[in-house]
N, C-alpha and C positions, 0 to 999 in steps of 0.2 A: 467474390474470390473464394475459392477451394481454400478451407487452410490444411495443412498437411505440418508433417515431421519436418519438410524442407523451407517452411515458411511459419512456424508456428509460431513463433513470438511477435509474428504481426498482431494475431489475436490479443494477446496479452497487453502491444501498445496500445491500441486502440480503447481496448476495456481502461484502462488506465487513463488515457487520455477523456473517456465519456467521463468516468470519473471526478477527473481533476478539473473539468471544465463545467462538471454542474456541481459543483459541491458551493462553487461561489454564489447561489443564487438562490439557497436553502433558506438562508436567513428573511427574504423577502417573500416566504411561503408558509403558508398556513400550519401548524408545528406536524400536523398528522402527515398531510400532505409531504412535510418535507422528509420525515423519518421514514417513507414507503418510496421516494424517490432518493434516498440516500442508499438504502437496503438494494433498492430494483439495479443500481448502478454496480453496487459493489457484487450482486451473484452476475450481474451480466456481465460482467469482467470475471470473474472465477468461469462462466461458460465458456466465453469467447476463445479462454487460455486454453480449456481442455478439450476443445474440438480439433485443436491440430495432433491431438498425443493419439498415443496407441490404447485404445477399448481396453485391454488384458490385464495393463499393469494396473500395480497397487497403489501405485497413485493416482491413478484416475479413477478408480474405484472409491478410494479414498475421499476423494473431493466431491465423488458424487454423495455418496454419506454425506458428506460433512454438509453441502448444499440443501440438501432434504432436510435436516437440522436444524439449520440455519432459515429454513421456511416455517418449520412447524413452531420455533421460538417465539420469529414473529408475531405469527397468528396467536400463541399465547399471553403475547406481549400486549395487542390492539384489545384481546378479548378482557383484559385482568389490566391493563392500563398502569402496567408496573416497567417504570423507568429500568429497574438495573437487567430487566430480561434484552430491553434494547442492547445496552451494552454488556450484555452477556454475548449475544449475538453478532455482535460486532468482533468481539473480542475471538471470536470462533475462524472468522475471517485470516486472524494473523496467523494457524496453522496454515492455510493455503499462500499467506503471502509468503511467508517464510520460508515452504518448501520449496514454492516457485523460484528463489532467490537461490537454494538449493540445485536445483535443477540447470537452471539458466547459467550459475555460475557453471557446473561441472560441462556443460554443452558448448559453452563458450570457450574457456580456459584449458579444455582437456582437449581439444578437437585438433587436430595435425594441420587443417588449413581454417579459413577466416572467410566467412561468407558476407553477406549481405544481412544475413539472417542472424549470424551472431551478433556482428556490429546492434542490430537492433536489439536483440538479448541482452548487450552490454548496458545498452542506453533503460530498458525496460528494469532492471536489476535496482540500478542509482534512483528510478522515480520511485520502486517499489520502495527505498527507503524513505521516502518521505513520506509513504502511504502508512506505515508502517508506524514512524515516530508519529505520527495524526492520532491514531487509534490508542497506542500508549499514553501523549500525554491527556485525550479525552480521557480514556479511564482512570487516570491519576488525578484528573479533576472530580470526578464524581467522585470519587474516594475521599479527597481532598480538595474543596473550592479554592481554598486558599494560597495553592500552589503559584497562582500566576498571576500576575497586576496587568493590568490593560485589555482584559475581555473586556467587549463591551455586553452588557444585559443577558449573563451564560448562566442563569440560576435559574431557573425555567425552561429553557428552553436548549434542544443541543444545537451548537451552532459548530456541529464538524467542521467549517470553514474557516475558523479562524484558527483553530490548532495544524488545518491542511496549509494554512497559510503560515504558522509562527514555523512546523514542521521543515520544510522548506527552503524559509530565510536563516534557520538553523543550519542546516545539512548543508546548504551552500557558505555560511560564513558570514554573509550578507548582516547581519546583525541590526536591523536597523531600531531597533530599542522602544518601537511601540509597547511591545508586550514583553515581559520580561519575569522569568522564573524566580518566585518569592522563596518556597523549602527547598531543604536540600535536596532531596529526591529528586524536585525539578530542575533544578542547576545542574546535578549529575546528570540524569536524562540529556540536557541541552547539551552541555560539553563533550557527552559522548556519542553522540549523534555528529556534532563539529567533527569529530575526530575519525569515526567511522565513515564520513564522506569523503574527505581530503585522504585517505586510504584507498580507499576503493578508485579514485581517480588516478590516484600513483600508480596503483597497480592494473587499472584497468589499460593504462597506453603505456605503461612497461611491456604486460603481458600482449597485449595487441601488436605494438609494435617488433618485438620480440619476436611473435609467430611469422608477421611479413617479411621481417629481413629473411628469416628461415627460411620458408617458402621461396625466394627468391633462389636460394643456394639449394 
């Protein structure tokens, strides 16, 4: 499938969803192995997104930089076997999530009618926030181990999967109290991530519903 301006956020689900559905399987993989398949997933999801945009603009430009960056880190990363260049490079990640969530909103929210396409831009937006909360509270772990009780064996080794999994059960409310935010830092992270989903749902089918009725009239 072509992606284009009139279906672009298919890309984006999808990279997202390749994402979300290998990051569970990291932990059962070799550490090297898994940090080059955690990487290989997340620029394939920053590709996938920027194949439906326009070549010209400065965002696509942008994210091509940032992508070539985010390779050469790597390759410094594997060569010099130095942990925080991984999550430097991760970290590089959430200007493109963030824009994206930029973008997606004002295409969604600003647009006079409601496609198919947006609907999925809506839905792509709400997962980018747990992609999102993933990446912050991994880096507030390295910064800080002591943030969180109930990782299991996360001192060694990065197990992006279980902060994509606490990420999440946060953002939805679900709380189910395996793991559980120790500093403050992480407690405010957690409750404002709670509060930032339940937001963006109010608003997401206010504003949806709102453009339909319009539309109608």
């Amino acid at each position: 499938m072509l992606l284009t301006k009139d279906n672009n956020f298919i890309g984006l689900l999808i990279g997202q969803l390749i994402l979300i559905f290998t990051v569970p399987v990291l932990p059962y993989i070799d550490d090297d192995i898994s940090k080059f398949i955690l990487h290989a997933a997340i620029i394939g999801m920053i590709l996938l997104t920027i194949m439906g945009n326009q070549k010209n603009t400065i965002w696509y430009k942008s994210i091509i930089a940032l992508t070539i960056l985010e390779v050469i880190i790597l390759i410094l990363a594997a060569i010099l076997n130095e942990i925080y260049l991984t999550y430097i490079a991760i970290s590089l990640s959430l200007f493109f999530l963030v824009t994206s969530i930029v973008v997606a909103f004002k295409s969604v929210f600003f647009s006079p009618i409601i496609t198919l396409n947006h609907l999925v831009g809506a839905s792509c937006i709400y997962l980018l926030l747990g992609i999102i909360g993933a990446i912050l509270y991994s880096n507030l772990f390295f910064i800080s181990p002591d943030s969180f009780n109930g990782l299991s064996n996360m001192n060694k080794k990065i197990h992006f999967s279980e902060f994509m999994y606490y990420s999440y059960v946060t953002l939805t409310t679900l709380g189910f109290g395996d793991i559980t935010p120790i500093s403050p830092v992480a407690k405010t992270m957690s409750f404002m991530q709670a509060i930032v989903g339940q937001l963006y749902l109010t608003i997401m089918v206010a504003g949806l519903v709102g453009k339909a009725i319009s539309n109608k009239h």
